[in-house]
C-alpha angles and dihedrals in degrees: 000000000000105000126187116213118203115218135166112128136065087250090056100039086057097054100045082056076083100020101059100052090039087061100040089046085090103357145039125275127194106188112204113191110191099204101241090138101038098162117107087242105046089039129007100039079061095063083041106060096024122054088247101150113231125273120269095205121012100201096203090219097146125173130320135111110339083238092048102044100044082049087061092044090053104052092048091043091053100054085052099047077053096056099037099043100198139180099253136329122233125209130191143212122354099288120124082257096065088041090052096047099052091044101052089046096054091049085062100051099249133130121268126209118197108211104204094020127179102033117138138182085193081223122106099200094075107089091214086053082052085046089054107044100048087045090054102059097042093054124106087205127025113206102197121190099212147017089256086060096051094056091043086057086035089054090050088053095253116131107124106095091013113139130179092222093160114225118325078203097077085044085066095033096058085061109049101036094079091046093046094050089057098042117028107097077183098122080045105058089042104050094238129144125216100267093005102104147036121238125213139188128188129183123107109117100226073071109035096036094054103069095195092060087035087056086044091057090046093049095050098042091073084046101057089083097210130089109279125202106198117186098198121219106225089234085051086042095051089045101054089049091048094057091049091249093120115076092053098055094054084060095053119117114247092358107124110202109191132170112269104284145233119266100254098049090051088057085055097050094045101046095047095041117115094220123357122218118194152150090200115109087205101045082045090059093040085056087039095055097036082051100238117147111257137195117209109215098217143074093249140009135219086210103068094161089069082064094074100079132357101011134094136180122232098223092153089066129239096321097071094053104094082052093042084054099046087051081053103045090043092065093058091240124238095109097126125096115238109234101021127118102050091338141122097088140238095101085131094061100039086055094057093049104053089041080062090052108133089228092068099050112107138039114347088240094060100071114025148002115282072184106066097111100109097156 
């Protein structure tokens, strides 16, 4: 088969780190990146630390509205869908890219494969809940990570393509932890001890674009007490100094701010960090998997399973987060279960293998509803 992955964000690129092999292992690929995260360290630091193969086309689409910006991946999507004629694209996570990409495949009458199916936020406000729902019901197959994933798509009347893959994530994550345990000098560089800090991520923009939630969080990092490293997200970064918040955190006693880093210092970080706070559903499931105690800095979470040990939600907003920490950091941590939630491995596999299905071979038409978008 020819196959045409759609990439554009850090959480895709590092998917497709085991996505991509697992596929050309018997088949064609053709990788579009379309170009939605451009800076070294949001992009390219991603294809080279990860055997991620280079991408065939780099759509250039940068930043900008989310209208405005899925218009633009669909229209340069669709011109290489055009030229490369393949058996069927497949898109991943909840990003506009994801949402271009599906689009702009449907319209052309080819089959679409939703990598991470089935989450919900169960709020429409969220662009990314928007990105998965529509992609959702546009997908031929619909590869879920976990159990929770299948009855959300179940509850909205979709059954027929639904697959319970796991998360293509631990795949990746299997991978990279040994090799960033011999070569990240991260801890180092930092000055950071193994248990000795807190790491926290910031950039969903339910949390960097409402100023009163983005100077909570400021308010609440200096009173943590405990050493912070803080990779800061350009759009977290230019709203902080937008609001006026920067300049004093940079100031703050035993708080690190670094430019976002590479994937395999972030698995160093993560997996020697004494508590994680993120709004990040990937950094959530990494701390999830290497069993460190995690706050969720939001009010839900798609990925429920992560719930059951070692994760809370910080549903009392930013203020609560230095006790929240100190509750954490009191149990000793570790109470998660490696490879639950999704986990265990093999997702990537298990992908290739039902795209190659018999039942699928043949016109679009021939084996399920382009037209199942009824919402």
């Amino acid at each position: 088969m020819k196959i045409c992955t759609v990439v554009g964000s850090r959480p895709q690129f590092i998917k497709a780190a085991s996505l991509s092999p697992e596929l050309r292992r018997a088949h064609v690929e053709i990788l579009v990146h379309t170009g939605q995260h451009y800076d070294y360290e949001m992009s390219r630091v991603f294809f080279d630390e990860l055997p991620i193969p280079a991408a065939d086309y780099n759509l250039g689409i940068g930043s900008g509205p989310h209208g405005a910006q899925t218009g633009s991946m669909m229209a340069s999507i669709e011109q290489v869908l055009i030229t490369e004629a393949p058996d069927c694209v497949l898109v991943i996570g909840d990003t506009n890219s994801t949402l271009g990409g599906a689009l702009a495949a449907a319209k052309l009458g080819l089959r679409v494969g939703h990598v991470e199916a089935g989450l919900r936020s169960h709020r429409r406000t969220m662009p990314e809940e928007i990105n998965r729902v529509l992609t959702d019901h546009l997908a031929t197959w619909l590869f879920c990570p976990t159990e929770t994933a299948v009855r959300n798509l179940a509850r909205e009347g979709l059954t027929d393509g639904v697959s319970m893959t796991g998360d293509v994530l631990h795949d990746t994550l299997a991978q990279a932890l040994p090799i960033a345990r011999t070569k990240s000098r991260i801890l180092t560089r930092l000055g950071v001890g193994e248990r000795q800090f807190v790491l926290a991520t910031l950039h969903r923009a339910e949390n960097t674009d409402d100023r009163e939630r983005l100077a909570a969080f400021a308010r609440a990092l200096p009173a943590v007490g405990r050493p912070i490293v803080f990779p800061v997200h350009p759009r977290t970064r230019a709203a902080l100094t937008a609001a006026g918040l920067w300049t004093a955190l940079t100031a703050t006693a035993g708080l690190r701010l670094t430019d976002p880093v590479g994937y395999l210092d972030s698995l160093r970080l993560t997996e020697a960090a004494l508590v994680v706070a993120t709004d990040s559903g990937g950094l959530q499931r990494e701390a999830h998997a290497l069993g460190v105690p995690c706050i969720v800095l939001r009010e839900e979470t798609e990925w429920v399973e992560t719930l059951e040990g070692g994760t809370v939600l910080a549903r009392g907003g930013f203020p609560e987060l230095p006790s929240l920490v100190e509750r954490m950091a009191r149990t000793g941590g570790r109470a998660s279960r490696p490879g639950s939630g999704g986990g265990g491995g093999g997702a990537s596999r298990r992908i290739r293998r039902i795209l190659e299905d018999p039942r699928w071979v043949g016109a679009p038409e021939t084996h399920g509803d382009s037209c199942r978008i009824g919402i």
